[in-house]
C-alpha positions in Angstrom: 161.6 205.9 140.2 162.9 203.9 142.9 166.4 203.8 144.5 166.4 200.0 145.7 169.4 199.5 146.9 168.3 202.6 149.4 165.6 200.8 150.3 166.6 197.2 151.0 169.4 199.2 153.0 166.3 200.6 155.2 164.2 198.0 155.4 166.7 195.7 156.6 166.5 195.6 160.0 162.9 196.3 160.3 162.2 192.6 161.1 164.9 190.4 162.1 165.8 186.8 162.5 165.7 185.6 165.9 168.0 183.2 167.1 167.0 179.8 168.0 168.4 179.0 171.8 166.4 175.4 171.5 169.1 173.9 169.2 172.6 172.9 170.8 174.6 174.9 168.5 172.9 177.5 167.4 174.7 179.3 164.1 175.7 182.3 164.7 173.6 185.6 163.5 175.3 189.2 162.3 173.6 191.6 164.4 172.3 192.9 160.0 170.1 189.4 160.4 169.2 189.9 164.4 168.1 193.4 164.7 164.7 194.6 164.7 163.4 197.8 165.2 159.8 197.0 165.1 160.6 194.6 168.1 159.0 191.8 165.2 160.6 188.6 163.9 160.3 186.4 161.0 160.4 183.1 163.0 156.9 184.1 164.7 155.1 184.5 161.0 154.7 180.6 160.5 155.8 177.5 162.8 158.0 176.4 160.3 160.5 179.2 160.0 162.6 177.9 162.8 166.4 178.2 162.4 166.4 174.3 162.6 164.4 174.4 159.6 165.9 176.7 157.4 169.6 175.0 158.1 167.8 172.3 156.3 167.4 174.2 153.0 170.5 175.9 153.1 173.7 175.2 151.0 176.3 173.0 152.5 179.0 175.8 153.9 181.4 172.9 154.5 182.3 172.6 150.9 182.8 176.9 151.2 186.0 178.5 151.7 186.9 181.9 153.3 189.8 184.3 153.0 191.8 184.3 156.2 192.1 187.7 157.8 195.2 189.2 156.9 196.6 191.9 159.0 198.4 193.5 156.5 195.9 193.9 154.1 193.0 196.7 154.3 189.8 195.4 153.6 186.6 197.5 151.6 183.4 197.1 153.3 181.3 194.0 153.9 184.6 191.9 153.0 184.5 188.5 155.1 187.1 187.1 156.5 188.1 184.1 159.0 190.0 184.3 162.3 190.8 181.6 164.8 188.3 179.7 163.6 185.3 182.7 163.4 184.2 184.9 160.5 183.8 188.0 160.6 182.3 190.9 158.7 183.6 194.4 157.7 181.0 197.0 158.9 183.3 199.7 157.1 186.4 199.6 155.2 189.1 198.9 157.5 192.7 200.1 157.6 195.5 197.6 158.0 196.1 196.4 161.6 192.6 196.9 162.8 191.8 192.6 163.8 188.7 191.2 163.7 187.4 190.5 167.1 188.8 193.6 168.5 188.0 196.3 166.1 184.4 197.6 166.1 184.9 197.3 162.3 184.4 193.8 162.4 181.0 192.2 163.3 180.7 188.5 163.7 178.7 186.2 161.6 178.3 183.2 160.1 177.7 181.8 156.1 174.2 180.9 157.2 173.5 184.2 158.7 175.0 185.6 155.1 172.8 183.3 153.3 169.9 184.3 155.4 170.5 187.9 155.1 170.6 187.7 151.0 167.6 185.9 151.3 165.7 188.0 153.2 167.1 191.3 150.9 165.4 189.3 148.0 162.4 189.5 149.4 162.6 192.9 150.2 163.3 193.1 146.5 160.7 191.4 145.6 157.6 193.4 147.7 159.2 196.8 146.9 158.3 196.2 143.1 155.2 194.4 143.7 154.0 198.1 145.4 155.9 199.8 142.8 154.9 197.9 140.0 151.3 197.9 141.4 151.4 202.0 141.7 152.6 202.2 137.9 150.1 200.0 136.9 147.2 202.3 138.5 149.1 205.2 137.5 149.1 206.8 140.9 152.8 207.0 140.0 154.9 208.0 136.6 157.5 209.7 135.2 156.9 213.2 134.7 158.7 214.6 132.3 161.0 212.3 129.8 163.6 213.0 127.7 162.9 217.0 126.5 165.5 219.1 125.5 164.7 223.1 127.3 164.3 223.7 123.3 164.6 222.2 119.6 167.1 224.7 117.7 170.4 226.3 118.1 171.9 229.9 118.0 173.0 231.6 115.2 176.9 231.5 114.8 177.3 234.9 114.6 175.4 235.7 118.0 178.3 235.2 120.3 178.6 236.2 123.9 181.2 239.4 125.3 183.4 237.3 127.8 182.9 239.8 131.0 184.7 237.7 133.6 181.2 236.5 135.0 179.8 233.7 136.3 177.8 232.5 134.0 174.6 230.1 133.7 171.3 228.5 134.7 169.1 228.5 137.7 167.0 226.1 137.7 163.6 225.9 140.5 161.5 222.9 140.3 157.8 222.0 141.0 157.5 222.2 144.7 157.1 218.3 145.8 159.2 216.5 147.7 159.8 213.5 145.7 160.4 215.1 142.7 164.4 214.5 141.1 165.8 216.8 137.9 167.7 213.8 136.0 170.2 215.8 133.7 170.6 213.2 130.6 173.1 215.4 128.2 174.3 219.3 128.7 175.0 220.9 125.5 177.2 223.5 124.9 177.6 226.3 122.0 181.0 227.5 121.5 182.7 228.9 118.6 186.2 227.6 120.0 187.8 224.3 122.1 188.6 223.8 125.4 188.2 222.5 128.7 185.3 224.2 130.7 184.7 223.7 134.2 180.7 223.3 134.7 180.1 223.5 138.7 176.5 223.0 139.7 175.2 224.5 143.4 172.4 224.2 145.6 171.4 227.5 147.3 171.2 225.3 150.8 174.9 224.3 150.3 178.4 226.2 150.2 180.2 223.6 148.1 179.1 222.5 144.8 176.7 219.4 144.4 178.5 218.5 141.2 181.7 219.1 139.3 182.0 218.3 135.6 185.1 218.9 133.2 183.7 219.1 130.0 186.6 218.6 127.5 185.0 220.6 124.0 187.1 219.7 121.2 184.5 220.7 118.6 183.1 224.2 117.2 179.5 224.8 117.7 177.5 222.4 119.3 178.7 219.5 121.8 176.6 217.2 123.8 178.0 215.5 126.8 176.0 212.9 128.5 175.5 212.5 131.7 174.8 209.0 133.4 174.3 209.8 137.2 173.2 213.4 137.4 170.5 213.7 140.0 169.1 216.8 140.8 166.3 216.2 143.9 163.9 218.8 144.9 164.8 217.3 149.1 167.5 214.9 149.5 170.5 214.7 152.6 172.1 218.1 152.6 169.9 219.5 150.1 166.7 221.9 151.6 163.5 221.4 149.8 162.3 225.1 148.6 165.8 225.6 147.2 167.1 226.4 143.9 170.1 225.0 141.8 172.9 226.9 139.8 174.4 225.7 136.7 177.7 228.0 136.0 180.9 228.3 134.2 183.1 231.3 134.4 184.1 233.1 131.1 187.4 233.7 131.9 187.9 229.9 131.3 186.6 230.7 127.8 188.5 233.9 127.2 191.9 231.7 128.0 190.9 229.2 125.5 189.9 232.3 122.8 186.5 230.9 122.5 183.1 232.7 123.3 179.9 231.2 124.0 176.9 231.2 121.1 173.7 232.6 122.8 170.6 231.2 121.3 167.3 233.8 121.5 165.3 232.8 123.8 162.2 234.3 125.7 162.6 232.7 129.4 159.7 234.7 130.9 157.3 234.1 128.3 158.4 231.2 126.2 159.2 231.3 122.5 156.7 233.1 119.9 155.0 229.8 118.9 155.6 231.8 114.7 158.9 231.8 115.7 160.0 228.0 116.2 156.8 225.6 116.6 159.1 223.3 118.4 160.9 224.9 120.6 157.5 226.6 122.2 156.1 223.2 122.4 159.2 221.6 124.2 158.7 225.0 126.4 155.3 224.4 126.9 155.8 221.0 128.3 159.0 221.7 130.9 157.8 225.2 132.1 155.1 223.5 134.0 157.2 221.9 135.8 160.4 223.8 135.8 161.3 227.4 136.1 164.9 227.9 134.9 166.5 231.2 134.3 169.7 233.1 132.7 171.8 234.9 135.2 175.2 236.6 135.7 177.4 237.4 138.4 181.1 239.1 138.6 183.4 236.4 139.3 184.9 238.8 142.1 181.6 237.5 144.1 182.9 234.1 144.7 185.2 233.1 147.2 187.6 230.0 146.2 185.1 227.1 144.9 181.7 228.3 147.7 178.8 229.5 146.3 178.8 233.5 146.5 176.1 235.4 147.5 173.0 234.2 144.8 171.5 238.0 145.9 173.7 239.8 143.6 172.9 237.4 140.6 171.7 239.6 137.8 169.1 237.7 135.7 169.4 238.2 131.8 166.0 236.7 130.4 167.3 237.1 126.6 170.4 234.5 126.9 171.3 230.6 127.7 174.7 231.6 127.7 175.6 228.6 125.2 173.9 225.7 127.2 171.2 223.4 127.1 169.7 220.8 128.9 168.4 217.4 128.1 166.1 216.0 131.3 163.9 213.8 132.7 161.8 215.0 135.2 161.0 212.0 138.1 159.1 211.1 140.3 161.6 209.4 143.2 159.7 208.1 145.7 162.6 206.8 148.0 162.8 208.8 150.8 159.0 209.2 151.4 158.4 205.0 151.3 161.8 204.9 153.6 160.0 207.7 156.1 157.4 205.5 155.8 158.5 201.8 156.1 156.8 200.8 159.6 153.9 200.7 157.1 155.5 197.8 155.2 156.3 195.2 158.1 153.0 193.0 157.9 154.0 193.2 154.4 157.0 192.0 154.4 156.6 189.3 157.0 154.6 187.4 154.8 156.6 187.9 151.6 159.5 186.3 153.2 157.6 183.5 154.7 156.2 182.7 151.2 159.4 182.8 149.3 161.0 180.5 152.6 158.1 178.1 152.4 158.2 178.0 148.9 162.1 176.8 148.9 160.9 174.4 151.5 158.3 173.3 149.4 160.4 173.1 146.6 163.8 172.0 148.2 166.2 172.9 145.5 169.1 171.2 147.7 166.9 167.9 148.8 168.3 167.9 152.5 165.1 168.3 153.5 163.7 165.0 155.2 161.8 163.2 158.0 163.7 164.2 160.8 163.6 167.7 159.6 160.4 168.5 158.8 157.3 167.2 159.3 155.0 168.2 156.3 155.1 167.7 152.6 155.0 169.6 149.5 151.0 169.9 149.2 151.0 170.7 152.9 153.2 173.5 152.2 151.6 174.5 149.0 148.3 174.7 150.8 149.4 177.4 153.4 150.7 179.4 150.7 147.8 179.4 148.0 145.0 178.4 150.4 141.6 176.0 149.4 140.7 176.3 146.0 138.0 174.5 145.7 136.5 177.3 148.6 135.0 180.2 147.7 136.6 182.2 150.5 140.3 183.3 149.5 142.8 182.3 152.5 146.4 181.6 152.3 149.9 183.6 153.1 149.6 185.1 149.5 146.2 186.3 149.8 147.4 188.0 153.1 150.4 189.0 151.1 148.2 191.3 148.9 145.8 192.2 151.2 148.9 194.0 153.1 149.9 195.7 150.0 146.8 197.2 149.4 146.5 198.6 152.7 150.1 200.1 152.4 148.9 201.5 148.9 145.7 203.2 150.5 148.1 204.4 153.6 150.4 206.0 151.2 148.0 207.9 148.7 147.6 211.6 148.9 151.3 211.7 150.6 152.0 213.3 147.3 149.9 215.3 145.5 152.3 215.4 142.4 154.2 211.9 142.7 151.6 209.9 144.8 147.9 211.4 144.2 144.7 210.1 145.5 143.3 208.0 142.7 139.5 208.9 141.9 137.8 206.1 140.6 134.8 208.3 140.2 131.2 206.7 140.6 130.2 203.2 139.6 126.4 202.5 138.8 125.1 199.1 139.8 121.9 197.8 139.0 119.9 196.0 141.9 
């Protein structure tokens, strides 16, 4: 799993476009397009990716219109607008009354630099899933865990839950790596009534909750509720790796609606007797490798307003679920690790967007391209990007394209024992 729109956020800005101060009126560049923190620039990958150039290949902006800026009008982030004659980019969303050209809010740019930006996030695009693809492929990366239920079966009807005023649920500790991420898909709950029941979900790292769902039951017994976007990460911002999560809903919310939860029998120390319920000890097989979750209580006196109380007085009770359930995917996200690691990508990426820029130039989807533009033709073109091929030695931008992803993929074994291992070939036998 890969968060791309993370990425090409990160990556941007590693190498940038530099402007060209050899043409009379140079178009202007955001400072997204300019910067570079490796101190690198596309321009110096190939003669031919001059500014000059790539004007040639772009759309004709004069034929574009855009909004003009309003100063009674809020705009959301990375809205453009035009004033006296300049355009202008939202870094932020910007309140009403703050003017382009005055506000830090507003950057200035240009529709090239625009066009040149989405370009170049393409080809971020573009070499992120070559590695990732590549790393699938060799399967030195996978999904862990997909789609299991924490177990097959429900509880009897009759086995309902005392409501004690508690805080009630599921903590939930998961294999210690770095780039591993809970996905919740569904929670379901066991009630013998209807209501709405507040689940609030907690890292020990953080007083507020990570999460708060309103799960409206309006069924008896069983009730899934699916969740799209609920992330659990072993390390993320704000959340502490080593930490543990805390599923809860208080049982006074059930008590108000007369309901009471249906606890299904379950051994969380020791897993299910596999006479008992063949499947639910073989779904318990599979998770408890990689997960150790367990039933607790606490007295709802404990908690102060919404923050999470004091997790020390949480009294663990291995015979209950307390009426949930948990259908999850355990991932392998390895976003922040590639993003702590992107100076390893930059020869990588300088070729991948020389070779999709050459390609458009070799291509010209917009035939502007001519004499008095550039000086080469198509098989000229073609040749720096595929190389000889009537030689026996490989050459060309594409052969250095994925000789640099290699060399990222060797840098970046091993970083991971669980998500990103060392690959072991083993030992080939040749004869001589």
């Amino acid at each position: 799993m890969i968060r791309t729109t993370d990425l090409i956020e990160s990556f941007s800005g590693l190498i940038g476009w530099q402007p060209d101060y050899s043409i009379p009126i140079s178009p202007v560049l955001s400072s997204e397009v300019s910067a570079s923190s490796s101190g690198l620039y596309f321009n110096g990958v190939h003669p031919l990716l001059t500014l000059k150039n790539l004007s040639s290949i772009a759309p004709n902006f004069s034929s574009i219109s855009v909004d003009l800026y309003s100063a009674e009008k809020a705009y959301v982030a990375k809205a453009i607008v035009s004033k006296d004659s300049n355009i202008y980019k939202a870094t932020e969303n910007v309140l009403v009354g703050e003017i382009p050209g005055v506000s830090s809010k507003w950057m200035p740019t240009s529709l090239f630099s625009e066009w040149l930006q989405g370009k170049t996030e393409g080809s971020i695009r573009k070499m992120i899933f070559a590695y990732y693809n590549d790393k699938l492929a060799s399967k030195t990366h996978k999904t862990i865990l997909e789609n299991k239920a924490l177990f097959d079966s429900t509880g009897r009807l009759v086995d309902t839950i005392v409501n004690n005023n508690n805080i009630v649920g599921l903590e939930i500790n998961q294999v210690r790596s770095k780039s591993v991420t809970l996905k919740v898909n569904s929670i379901t709950l066991q009630t013998d009534g209807t209501g709405t029941i507040t689940l609030s979900i907690y890292h020990s790292s953080k007083y507020d909750p990570v999460k708060v769902l309103t799960l409206e039951k309006t069924q008896r017994g069983v009730q899934a509720f699916p969740q799209t976007d609920l992330y659990l990460p072993y390390e993320a911002d704000g959340i502490t790796a080593g930490g543990s999560y805390y599923m809860t809903y208080k049982q006074s919310e059930l008590a108000g609606d007369n309901q009471k939860a249906i606890n299904k029998a379950f051994d969380w120390t020791n897993g299910p007797c596999t006479t008992c319920s063949r499947r639910d000890y073989v779904s318990w097989a599979q998770w408890s490798k990689f997960l150790e979750i367990t039933p607790f209580y606490a007295a709802e006196t404990y908690q102060t307003g919404t923050d999470l109380w004091d997790v020390e007085k949480n009294i663990m009770s291995l015979d209950k679920n307390y009426g949930l359930n948990l259908d999850i995917t355990l991932q392998c996200d390895i976003t922040n690790m590639l993003i702590k690691q992107k100076d390893l990508f930059i020869d990588a990426l300088s070729k991948q967007v020389a070779i999709d820029m050459l390609r458009e130039f070799a291509y010209n989807a917009n035939v502007r391209i001519n004499a008095n533009s550039i000086n080469v033709g198509k098989t000229e073109i073609l040749y720096e990007l595929d190389g000889d091929s009537t030689s026996m030695k490989k050459s060309g931008l594409n052969y250095q394209l994925n000789e640099a992803l290699k060399s990222v993929k060797i840098e970046t074994e091993g970083l991971d024992r669980i998500c990103l291992p060392c690959r072991n070939n083993g030992i080939t036998y040749h004869s001589i």
